[in-house]
C-alpha positions in Angstrom: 0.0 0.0 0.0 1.0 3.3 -0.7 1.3 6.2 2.0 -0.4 9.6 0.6 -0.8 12.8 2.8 -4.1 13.4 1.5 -6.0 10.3 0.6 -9.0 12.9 -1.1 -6.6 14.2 -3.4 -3.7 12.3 -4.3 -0.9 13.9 -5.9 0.8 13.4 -9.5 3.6 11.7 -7.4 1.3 10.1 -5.1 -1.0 8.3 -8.3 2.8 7.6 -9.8 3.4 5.2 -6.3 0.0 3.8 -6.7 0.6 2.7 -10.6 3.8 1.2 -9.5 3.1 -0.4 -6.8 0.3 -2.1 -8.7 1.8 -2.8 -11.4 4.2 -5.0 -9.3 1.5 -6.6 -8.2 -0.3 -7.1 -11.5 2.4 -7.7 -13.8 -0.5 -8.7 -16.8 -1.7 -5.2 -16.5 -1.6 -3.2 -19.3 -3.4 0.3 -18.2 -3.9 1.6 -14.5 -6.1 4.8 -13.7 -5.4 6.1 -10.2 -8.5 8.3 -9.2 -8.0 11.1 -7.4 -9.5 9.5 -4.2 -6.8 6.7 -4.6 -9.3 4.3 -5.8 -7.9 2.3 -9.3 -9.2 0.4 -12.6 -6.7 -2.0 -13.9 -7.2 -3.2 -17.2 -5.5 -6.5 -18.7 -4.3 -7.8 -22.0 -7.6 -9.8 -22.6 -9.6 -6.6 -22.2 -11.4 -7.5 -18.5 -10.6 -4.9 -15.9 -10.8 -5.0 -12.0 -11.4 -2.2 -9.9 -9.5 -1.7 -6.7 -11.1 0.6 -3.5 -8.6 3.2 -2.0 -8.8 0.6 0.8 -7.0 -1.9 -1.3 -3.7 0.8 -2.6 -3.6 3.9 0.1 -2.8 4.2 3.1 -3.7 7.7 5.2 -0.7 9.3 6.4 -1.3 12.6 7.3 -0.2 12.0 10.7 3.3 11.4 9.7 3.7 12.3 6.0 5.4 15.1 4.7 2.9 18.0 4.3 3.5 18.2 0.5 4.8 21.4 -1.3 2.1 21.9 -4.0 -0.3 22.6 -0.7 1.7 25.4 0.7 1.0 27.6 -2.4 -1.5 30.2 -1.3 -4.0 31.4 -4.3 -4.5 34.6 -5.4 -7.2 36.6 -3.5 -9.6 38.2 -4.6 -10.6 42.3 -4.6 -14.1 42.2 -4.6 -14.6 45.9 -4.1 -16.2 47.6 -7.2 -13.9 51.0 -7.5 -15.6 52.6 -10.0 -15.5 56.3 -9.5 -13.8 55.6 -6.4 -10.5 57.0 -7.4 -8.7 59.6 -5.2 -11.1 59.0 -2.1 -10.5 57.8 1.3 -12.2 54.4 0.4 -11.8 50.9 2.1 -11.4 48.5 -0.4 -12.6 44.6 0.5 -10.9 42.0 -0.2 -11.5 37.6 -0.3 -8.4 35.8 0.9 -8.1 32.5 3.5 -8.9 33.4 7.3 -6.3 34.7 9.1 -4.1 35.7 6.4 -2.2 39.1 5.9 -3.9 40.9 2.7 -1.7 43.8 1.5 -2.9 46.4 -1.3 -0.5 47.6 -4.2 -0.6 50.6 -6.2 -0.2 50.6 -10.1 3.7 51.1 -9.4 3.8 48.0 -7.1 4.1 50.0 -3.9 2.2 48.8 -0.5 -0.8 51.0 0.1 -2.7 49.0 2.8 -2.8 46.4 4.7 -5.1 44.2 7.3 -5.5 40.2 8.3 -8.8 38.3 7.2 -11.0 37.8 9.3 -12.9 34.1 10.2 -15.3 34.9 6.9 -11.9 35.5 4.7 -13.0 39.0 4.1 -9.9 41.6 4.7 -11.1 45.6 4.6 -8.2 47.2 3.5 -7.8 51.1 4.8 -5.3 52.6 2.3 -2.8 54.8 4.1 -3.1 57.5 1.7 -6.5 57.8 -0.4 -6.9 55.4 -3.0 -4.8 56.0 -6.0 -6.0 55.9 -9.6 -5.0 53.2 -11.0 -4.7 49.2 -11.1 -5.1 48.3 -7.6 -4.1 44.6 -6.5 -3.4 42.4 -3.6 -2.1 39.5 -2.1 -2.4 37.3 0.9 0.5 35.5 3.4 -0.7 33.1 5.7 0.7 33.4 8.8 4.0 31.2 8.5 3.6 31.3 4.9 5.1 32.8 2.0 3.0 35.7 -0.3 0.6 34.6 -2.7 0.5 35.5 -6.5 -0.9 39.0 -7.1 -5.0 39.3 -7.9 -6.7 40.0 -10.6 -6.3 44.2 -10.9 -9.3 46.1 -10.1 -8.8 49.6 -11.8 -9.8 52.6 -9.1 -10.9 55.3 -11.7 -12.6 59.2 -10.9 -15.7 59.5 -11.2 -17.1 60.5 -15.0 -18.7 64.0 -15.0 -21.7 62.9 -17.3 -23.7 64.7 -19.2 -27.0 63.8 -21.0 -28.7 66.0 -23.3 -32.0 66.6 -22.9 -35.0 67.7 -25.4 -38.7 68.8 -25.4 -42.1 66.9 -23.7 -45.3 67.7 -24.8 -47.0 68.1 -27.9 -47.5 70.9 -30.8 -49.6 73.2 -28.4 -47.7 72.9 -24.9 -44.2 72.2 -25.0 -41.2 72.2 -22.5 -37.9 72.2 -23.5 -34.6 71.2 -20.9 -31.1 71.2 -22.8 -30.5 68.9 -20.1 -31.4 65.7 -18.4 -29.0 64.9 -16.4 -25.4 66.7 -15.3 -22.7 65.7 -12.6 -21.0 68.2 -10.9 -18.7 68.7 -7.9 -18.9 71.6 -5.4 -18.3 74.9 -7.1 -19.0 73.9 -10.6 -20.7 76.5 -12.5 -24.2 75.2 -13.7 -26.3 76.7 -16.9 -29.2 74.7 -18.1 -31.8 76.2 -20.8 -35.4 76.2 -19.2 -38.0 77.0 -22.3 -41.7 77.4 -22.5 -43.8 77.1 -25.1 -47.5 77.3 -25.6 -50.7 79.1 -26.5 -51.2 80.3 -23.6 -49.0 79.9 -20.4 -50.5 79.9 -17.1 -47.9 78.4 -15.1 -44.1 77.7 -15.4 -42.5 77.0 -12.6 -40.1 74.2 -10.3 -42.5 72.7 -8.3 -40.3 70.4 -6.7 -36.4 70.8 -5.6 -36.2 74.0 -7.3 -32.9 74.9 -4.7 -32.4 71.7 -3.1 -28.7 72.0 -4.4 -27.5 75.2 -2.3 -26.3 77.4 -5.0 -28.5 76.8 -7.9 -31.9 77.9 -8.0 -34.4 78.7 -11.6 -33.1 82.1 -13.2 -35.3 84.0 -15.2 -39.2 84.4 -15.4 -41.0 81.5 -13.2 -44.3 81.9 -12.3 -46.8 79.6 -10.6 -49.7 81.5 -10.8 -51.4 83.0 -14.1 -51.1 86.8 -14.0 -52.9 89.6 -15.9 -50.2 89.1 -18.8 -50.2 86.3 -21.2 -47.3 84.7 -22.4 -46.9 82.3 -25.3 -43.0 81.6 -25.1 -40.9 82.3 -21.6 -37.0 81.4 -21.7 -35.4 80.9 -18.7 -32.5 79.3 -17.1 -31.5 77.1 -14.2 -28.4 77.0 -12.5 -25.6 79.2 -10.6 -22.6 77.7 -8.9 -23.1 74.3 -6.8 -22.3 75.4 -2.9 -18.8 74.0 -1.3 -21.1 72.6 1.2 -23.5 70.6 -1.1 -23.6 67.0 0.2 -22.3 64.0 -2.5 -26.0 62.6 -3.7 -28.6 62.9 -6.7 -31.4 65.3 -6.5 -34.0 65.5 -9.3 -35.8 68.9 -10.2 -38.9 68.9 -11.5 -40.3 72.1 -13.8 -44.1 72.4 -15.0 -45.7 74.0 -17.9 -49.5 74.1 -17.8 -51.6 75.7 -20.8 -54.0 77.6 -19.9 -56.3 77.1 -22.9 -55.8 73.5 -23.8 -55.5 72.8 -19.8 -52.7 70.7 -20.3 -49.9 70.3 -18.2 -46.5 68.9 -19.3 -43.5 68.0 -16.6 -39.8 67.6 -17.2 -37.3 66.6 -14.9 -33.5 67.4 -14.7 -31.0 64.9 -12.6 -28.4 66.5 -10.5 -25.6 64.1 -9.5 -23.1 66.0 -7.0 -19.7 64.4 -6.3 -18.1 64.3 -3.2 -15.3 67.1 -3.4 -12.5 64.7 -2.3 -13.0 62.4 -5.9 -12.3 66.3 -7.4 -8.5 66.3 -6.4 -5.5 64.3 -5.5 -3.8 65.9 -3.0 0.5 65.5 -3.1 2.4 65.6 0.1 4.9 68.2 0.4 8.3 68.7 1.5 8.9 66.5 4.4 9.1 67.8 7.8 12.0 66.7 10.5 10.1 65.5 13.5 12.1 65.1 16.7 10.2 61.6 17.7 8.0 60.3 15.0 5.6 58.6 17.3 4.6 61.5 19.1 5.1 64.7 16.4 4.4 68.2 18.6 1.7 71.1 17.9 4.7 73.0 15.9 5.5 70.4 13.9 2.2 69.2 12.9 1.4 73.1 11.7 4.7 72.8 9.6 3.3 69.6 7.8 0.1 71.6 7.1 2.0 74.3 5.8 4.1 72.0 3.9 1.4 69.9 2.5 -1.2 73.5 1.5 2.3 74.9 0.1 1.8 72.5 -3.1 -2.0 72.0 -2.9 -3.0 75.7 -3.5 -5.8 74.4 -5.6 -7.9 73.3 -2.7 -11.0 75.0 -1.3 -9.8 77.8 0.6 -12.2 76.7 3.7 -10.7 73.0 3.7 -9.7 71.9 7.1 -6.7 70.2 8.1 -5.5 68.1 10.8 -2.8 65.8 11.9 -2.2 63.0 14.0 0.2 62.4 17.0 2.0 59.9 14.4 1.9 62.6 11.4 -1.0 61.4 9.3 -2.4 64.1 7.8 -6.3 64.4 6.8 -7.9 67.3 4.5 -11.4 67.8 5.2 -13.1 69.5 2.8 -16.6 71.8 3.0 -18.7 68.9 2.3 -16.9 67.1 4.6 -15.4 64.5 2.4 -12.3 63.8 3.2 -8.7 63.3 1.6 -5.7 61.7 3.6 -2.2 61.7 3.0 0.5 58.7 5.0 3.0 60.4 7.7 5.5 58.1 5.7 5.1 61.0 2.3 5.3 63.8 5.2 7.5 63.2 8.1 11.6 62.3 8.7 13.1 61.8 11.8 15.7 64.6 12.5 19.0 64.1 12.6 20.0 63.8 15.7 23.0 65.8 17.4 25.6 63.2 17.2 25.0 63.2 13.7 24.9 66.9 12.9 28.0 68.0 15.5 31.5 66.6 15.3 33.9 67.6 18.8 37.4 67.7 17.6 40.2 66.4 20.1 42.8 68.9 21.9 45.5 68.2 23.8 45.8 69.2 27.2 48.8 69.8 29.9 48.3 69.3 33.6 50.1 69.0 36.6 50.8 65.7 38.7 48.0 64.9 41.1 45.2 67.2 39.2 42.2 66.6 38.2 41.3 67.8 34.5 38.4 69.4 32.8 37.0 67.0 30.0 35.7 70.2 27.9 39.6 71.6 28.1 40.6 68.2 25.6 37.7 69.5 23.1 39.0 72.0 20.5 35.6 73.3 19.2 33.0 73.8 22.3 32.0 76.7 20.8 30.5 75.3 17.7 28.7 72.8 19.8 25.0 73.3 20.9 24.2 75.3 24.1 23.4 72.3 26.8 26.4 69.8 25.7 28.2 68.2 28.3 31.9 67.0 28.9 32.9 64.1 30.6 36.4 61.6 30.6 34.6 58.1 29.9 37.2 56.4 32.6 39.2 59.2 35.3 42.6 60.1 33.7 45.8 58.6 35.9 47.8 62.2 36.7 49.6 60.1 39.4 52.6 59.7 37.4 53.9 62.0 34.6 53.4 61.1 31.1 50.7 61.4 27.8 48.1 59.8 28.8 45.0 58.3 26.7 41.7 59.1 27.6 38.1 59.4 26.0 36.0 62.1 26.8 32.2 61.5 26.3 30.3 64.6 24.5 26.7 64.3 25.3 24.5 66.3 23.2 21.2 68.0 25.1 19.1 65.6 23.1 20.8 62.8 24.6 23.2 61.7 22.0 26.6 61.4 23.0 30.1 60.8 21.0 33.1 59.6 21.9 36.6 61.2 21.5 39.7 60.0 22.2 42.2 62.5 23.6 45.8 63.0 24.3 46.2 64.7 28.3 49.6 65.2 28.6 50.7 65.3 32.9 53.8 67.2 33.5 55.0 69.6 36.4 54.9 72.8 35.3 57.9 74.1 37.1 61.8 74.3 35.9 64.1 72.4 36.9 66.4 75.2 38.8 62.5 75.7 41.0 62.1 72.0 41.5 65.8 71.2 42.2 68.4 72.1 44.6 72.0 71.5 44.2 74.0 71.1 47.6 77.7 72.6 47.8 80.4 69.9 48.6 84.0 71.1 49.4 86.9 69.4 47.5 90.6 69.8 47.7 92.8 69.6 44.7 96.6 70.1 44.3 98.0 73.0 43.3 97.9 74.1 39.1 94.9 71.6 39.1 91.5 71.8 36.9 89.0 70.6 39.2 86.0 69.5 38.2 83.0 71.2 38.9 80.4 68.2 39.1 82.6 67.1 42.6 81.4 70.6 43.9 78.0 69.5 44.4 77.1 67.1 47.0 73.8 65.8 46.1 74.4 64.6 41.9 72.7 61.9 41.9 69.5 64.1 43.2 69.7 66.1 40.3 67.7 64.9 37.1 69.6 62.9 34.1 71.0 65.3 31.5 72.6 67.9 34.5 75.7 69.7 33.6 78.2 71.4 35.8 80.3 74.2 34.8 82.6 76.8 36.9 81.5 80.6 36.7 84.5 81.4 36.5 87.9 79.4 36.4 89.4 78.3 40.1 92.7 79.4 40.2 94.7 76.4 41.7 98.2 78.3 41.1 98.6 79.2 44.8 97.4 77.3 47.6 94.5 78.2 50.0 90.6 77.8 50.3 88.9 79.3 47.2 85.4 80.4 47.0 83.9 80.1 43.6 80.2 80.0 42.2 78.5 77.1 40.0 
């Protein structure tokens, strides 16, 4: 029998065990079919054929078989987000993978734009740290312990279409009303014009009955009129339209104009479809020069106002009444008037600022002290004045002035943001006196015999006192021509 991991689905190699090991056992055989359930039909030479259960030529080994590689692959997921119009808008975007997994969103450029694990349904909602990009948007999914699946099918994220549909005349040859349009998209502060005619043999009402300003900022222009007056009218154009308010909510809203004649008593209705777009689908905001934070996790009030001035520095085309506001890690989010919102990643906005260590560089001095002293750290540094106000000095290990000599030593610069550099220095321990103060020569008498050069070194009593190098010399030259005690000077 033959050992399978899976004994529901056998492998290529797996059926390739089972056709051996039958055939060794059925040497008349000439065709065996290994099912994928491990089941088999032999046939032999005489054309009769047996059929063997899974029972008969597999054994389950699961327990202690080799998990096989083929199974580790991981599928592609699946976005199943429709992102039609969705383009340049904070939008989640959903996305099928296997429980548990890590899902992560790319960009048309390849770059990670989301991420988030899969919950126990499979479904991943993907927040994208900036707002969606337009663009081919796809994803993959790592199990945990697994290696990344293949990339999805792309899903395109596109901007919404700004459609427009013509529209035309209802009624008949007595009473008719005429719209140039049927239906127009527009984002806040578009400028809308629409043609509103009337034609009959006698007008006794034109007018918007219904939603004539329900889109703040346009409202009928011209000659409306919903109740008959002492003038008759046969033809009345008007308009409809204005500029669509920074506040107008995203949504559709349908306006409804009436003709009525007075003569024939007819009344004839036509309506015209507004479709307003949320303002964020209108731009695509770019992040601006980045801005050196001090601690990325926790940016201050100063430096967030520098990241909006950075960030409305190259975005002058956005509504002058958009808000903006930015997170304690430096995510910034651009609200506009009709509160739709655009959001830009603190990775596009933020760097961490160099640090002092990296921006200052201490240079070593040498410095001279005397045995037995204790000396200043900031006296080995040659350029404390180019360092920042705050900066500290300190030797890393206490310098030995015990004995004379250079010494090595490391003085420790520590920055006021906490930073610190090492520098090795050269302290150099020597008694500042002269010999002649530090030293002091004892006469000794000696006698030499007359017309004699004595030696002035056996004048002094105490040589080997003196330091290496001495020399001893006579003032002035002892006359030893007649005898007696002279007195000279060394």
């Amino acid at each position: 029998m033959t050992v399978v991991y899976d004994p529901s689905a056998l492998t290529d190699e797996e059926k390739a065990k089972v056709v051996a090991a039958v055939k060794a056992a059925n040497s008349a055989a000439t065709d065996i079919q290994v099912q994928a359930d491990g089941s088999v039909v032999v046939t032999f030479a005489d054309g009769s054929s047996a059929r063997l259960s899974a029972a008969q030529t597999i054994k389950d080994g699961s327990q202690v078989a080799k998990p096989r590689r083929a199974r580790a692959a991981v599928a592609a997921p699946v976005i199943t987000s429709n992102l039609d119009g969705k383009g340049s808008s904070a939008t989640d975007v959903t996305v099928q993978a296997p429980a548990g997994s890590t899902v992560k969103l790319y960009n048309t450029d390849g770059v990670v734009i989301g991420e988030a694990v899969a919950n126990a349904q499979g479904v991943a909602t993907v927040t994208p740290t900036n707002s969606l990009p337009v663009g081919e948007i796809t994803a993959t999914a790592t199990p945990a312990g697994g290696s990344e699946s293949p990339k999805s099918a792309p899903v395109t994220a596109t901007r919404p279409t700004l459609t427009t549909v013509e529209g035309g005349i209802s009624g008949d040859a007595y009473t008719k009303l005429l719209i140039s349009k049927s239906h127009i998209t527009v984002y806040p502060g578009d400028e809308v014009s629409v043609d509103v005619i009337a034609a009959a043999s006698a007008i006794s009402q034109f007018y918007a009955p219904k939603n004539a300003t329900a889109v703040y900022g346009l409202f009928p222009q011209g000659n409306y009129f919903a109740k008959t007056g002492t003038e008759t009218f046969k033809e009345v154009r008007n308009k409809f339209g204005g500029t669509v308010h920074e506040q107008q909510p995203a949504g559709d809203v349908v306006v409804t104009f009436l003709l009525r004649n007075k003569k024939m008593e007819k009344v004839v209705t036509r309506d015209l479809k507004i479709t307003v777009i949320e303002t964020a689908k209108k731009y695509e905001p770019v992040a601006g020069e980045k801005v050196e934070v001090a601690d990325p996790n926790n940016v201050s009030e100063k430096e967030k106002q520098k990241i909006i001035a950075a960030v409305k520095a190259v975005n002058t085309n956005l509504p002058a009444n958009s808000t903006y506001s930015v997170d304690e890690k430096g995510n910034l989010v651009i609200t506009y008037p009709d509160k739709s919102t655009d959001k830009i990643s603190a990775v596009y906005l933020v760097t961490p600022a160099a640090k002092d260590a990296e921006k200052y560089t201490p240079v070593a001095k040498a410095q001279t002290v005397a045995p037995g002293s204790t000396p200043n750290a900031q006296d080995s540094i040659g350029n404390v004045s180019d360092l920042p106000s705050g900066t500290t000095f300190a030797f890393k290990t206490p310098v030995d002035t015990a004995t004379e000599g250079e010494k090595d030593a490391t003085v420790v610069v520590t920055y006021p943001d906490g930073t610190k550099d090492e520098v090795p220095v050269k302290v150099a321990v020597k008694d500042p006196r002269s010999d002649a103060d530090k030293n002091n020569p004892k006469a000794k008498a000696q006698t030499v015999t007359p017309g004699s050069t004595p030696n002035a070194q056996d004048s002094i009593g105490n040589v080997s006192d003196l330091p290496s190098g001495t020399t001893f010399a006579f003032k002035t030259p002892v006359d030893t021509a007649t005898e007696g005690e002279k007195k000279m000077r060394q």
